[in-house]
N, C-alpha and C positions, 0 to 999 in steps of 0.2 A: 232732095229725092224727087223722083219723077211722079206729077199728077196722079199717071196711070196707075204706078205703083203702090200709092199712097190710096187709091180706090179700091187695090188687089186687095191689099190687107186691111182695111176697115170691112170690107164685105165678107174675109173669113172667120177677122173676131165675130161679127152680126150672126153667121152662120153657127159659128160655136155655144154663142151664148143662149142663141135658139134650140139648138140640140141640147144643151145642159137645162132650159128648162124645162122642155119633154119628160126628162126623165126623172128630174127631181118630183118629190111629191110636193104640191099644192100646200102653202104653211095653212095649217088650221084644220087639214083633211084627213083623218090615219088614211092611211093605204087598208086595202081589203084583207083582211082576214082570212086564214089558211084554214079548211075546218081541219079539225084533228082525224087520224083516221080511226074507225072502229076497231075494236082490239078482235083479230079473226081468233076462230078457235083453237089455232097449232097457237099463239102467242098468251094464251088462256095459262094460269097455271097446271100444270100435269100434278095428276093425284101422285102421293105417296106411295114408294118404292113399297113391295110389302116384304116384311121380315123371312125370309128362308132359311134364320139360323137353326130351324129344329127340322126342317125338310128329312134331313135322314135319322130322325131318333127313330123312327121305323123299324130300322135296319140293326139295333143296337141289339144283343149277344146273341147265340148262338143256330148256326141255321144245319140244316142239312142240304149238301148243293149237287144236283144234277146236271150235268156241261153235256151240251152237243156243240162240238167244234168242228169247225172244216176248214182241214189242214191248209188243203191250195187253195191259196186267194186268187178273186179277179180272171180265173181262167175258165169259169162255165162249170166248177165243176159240184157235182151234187152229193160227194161221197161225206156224210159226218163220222166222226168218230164219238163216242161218250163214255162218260166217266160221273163217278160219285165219291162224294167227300165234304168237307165240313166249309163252311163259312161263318170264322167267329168275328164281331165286333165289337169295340167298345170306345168310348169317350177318351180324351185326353182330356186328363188334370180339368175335369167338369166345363170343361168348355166346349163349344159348337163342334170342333175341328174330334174326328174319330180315325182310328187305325183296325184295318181288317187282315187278319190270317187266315189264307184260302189254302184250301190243300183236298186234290180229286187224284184218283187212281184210276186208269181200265186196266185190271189184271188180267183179261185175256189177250192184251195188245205190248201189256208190262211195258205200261205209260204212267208217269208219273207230274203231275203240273203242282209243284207250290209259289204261291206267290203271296206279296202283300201290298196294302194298297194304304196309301195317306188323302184322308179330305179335308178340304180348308174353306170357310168361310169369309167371303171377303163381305166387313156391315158397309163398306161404302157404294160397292160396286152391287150390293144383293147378287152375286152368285158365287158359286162352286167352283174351286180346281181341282181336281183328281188326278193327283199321283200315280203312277205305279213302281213299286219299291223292289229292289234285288240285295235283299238283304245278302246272300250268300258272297256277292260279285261289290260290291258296298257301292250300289249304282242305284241315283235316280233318274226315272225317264223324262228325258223332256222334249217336249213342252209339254204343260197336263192338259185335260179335258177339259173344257170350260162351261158351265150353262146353270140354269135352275128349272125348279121345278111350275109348270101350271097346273095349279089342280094336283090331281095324282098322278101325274106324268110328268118325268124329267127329263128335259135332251142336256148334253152334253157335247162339243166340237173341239176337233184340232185340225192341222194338217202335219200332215209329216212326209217323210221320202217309204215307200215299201218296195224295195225290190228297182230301186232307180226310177220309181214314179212317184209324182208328189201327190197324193191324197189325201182328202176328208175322212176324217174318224169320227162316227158318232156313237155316244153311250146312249142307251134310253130304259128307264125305268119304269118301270109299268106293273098292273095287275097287282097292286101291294095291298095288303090287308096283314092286319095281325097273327096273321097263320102263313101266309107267303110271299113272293114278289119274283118278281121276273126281269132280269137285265139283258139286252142284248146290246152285241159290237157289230158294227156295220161297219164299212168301207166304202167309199165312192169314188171312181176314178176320175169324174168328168165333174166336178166340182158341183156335185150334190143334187145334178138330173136325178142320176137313178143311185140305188145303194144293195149293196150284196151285203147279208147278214152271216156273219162266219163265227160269231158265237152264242151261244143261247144257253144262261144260268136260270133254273130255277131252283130257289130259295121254298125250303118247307123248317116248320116246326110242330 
């Protein structure tokens, strides 16, 4: 092999072994220490779900219900209709999960609305779906309402298609005391900007 040759590659082993001991650590030296980092407050553990399995024992037997409904949705418009009738409920088989029979009249308009309604407790997820039942038609609606309660206020959401538009449905609960409560249906066209209230139950005993 040629002189020159034999200097090429003795000078890029020399080169190699130089770079490799750069980077190796120094024997006898740890290398620096990473500090750990502080645990921030979103990685903190989160308090405990709280139980909302009796949120609606409130609402268990029998109410007297007064509906303002408004017929045409989403179009501006302000005409209600109303009606009064009963709202009974009660527990399944002592568990969380209750079934309501609704049933209001306006006999000046000889309107008639029954319906009934299933609630379900989910303990993993802490909230509510809500049904609504056609027993007559042996149809359940879907998808149900979903949500739970804060305090004395409960929302509830879905979306669904009305009228070939896809919309936000919200339930909410409210004003409840052992002598009343109050539910209204809202609708939202623009994914929950604003909301149009098109039903309004109040509950007496």
């Amino acid at each position: 092999m040629k002189p020159y040759l034999i200097y090429l590659l003795v000078t890029l082993q020399l080169n190699l072994l130089s770079s490799t001991a750069q980077e190796s650590p120094v024997p006898g030296v740890s290398p620096p220490r990473r500090q750990p980092s502080q645990p921030s407050a979103l990685s903190a553990q989160a308090p405990p779900l709280r139980d909302g399995g009796h949120d609606f024992d409130f609402l268990i037997g029998n109410w007297k219900a007064h509906v303002r409904r408004l017929p045409d949705r989403l179009v501006g418009s302000t005409t209600w209709v109303e009606y009064d009738g009963i709202s009974n409920h009660k527990k399944i088989l002592d568990s969380n999960a209750n079934f309501e029979e609704f049933e209001v009249d306006n006999p000046e308009k000889h309107l008639h609305i029954k319906a009934q309604t299933l609630r379900l407790y989910n303990p993993d997820s802490h909230q509510w779906s809500i049904y609504l039942l056609d027993l007559d038609r042996g149809a359940l609606n879907l998808p149900p309402v979903v949500g739970q309660f804060t305090g004395n206020r409960g929302e509830f959401y879905d979306q669904e298609q009305y009228k070939g538009r896809s919309i936000l449905v919200r339930y909410v609960w409210l004003n409840i005391s052992p002598k009343s409560a109050r539910m209204e249906q809202s609708f939202s066209p623009d994914g929950g900007k604003t909301w149009e209230t098109n039903w309004i139950c109040e509950l007496a005993r």
